[in-house]
C-alpha positions in Angstrom: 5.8 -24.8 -4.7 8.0 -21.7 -4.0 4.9 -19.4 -5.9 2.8 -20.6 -3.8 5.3 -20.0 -0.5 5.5 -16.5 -2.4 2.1 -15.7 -2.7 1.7 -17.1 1.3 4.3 -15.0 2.4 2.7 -11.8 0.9 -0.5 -12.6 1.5 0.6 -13.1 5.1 2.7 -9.5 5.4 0.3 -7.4 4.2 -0.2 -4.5 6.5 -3.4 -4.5 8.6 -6.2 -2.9 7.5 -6.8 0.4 9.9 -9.8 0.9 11.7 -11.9 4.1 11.2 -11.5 7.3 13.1 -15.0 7.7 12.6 -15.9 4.1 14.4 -13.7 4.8 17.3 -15.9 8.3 17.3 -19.1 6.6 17.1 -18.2 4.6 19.6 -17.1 7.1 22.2 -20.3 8.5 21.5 -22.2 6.0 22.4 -20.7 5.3 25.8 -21.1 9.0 26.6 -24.6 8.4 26.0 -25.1 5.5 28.2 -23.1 7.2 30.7 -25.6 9.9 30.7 -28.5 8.2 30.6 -27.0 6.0 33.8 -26.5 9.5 35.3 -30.4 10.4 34.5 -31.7 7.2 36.4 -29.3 7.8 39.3 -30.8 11.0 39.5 -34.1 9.4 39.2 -33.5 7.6 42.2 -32.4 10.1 44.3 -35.6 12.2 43.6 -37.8 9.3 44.2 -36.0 8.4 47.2 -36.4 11.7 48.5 -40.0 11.5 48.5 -40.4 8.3 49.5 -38.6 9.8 52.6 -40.7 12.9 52.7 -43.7 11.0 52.1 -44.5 13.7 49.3 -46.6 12.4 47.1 -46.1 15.2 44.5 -47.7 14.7 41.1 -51.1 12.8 42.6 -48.6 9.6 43.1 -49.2 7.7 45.9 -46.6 5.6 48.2 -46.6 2.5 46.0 -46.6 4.3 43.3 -43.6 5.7 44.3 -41.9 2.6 45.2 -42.9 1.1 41.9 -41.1 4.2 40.0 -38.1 3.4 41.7 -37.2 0.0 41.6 -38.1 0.3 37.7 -35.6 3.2 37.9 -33.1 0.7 39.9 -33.7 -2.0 37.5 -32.6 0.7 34.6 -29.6 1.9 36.4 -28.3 -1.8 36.5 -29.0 -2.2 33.6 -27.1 0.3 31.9 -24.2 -0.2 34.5 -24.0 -3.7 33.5 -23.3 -2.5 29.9 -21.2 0.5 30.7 -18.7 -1.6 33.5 -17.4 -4.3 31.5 -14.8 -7.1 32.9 
């Protein structure tokens, strides 16, 4: 009984294993990425906005069009806010 208390004990104590540098790196990376990409939809949105407002149809896209391109581009910024912003 006390070898097995033994073996409990040092199984128990045994320091933690570390995580990687090179995960915590990874995953850094990774949010900068989705942060960008957020940042390239928001951007997005503005422009469309912008002609939706200046009823420039640039490109041959028509109003609908338009409006079409930005909720999509809406619908990506959620998105990816949604998995940046976590509770």
């Amino acid at each position: 009984m006390k070898g097995q208390w033994l073996k409990q004990i040092t199984e128990q104590t045994k320091t933690l294993k570390r995580q990687s540098e090179d995960l915590a790196n990874k995953e850094i990376e990774a949010i900068l990425n989705l942060m960008k990409t957020l940042e390239g939809h928001k951007q997005e949105i503005k422009d469309l906005q912008n002609m939706r407002k200046l009823d420039a149809c640039a490109d041959g896209l028509t109003a609908d069009e338009i409006q079409l391109l930005l909720e999509e581009s809406q619908q990506h910024a959620n998105t990816f806010k949604s998995v940046c912003v976590r509770d």
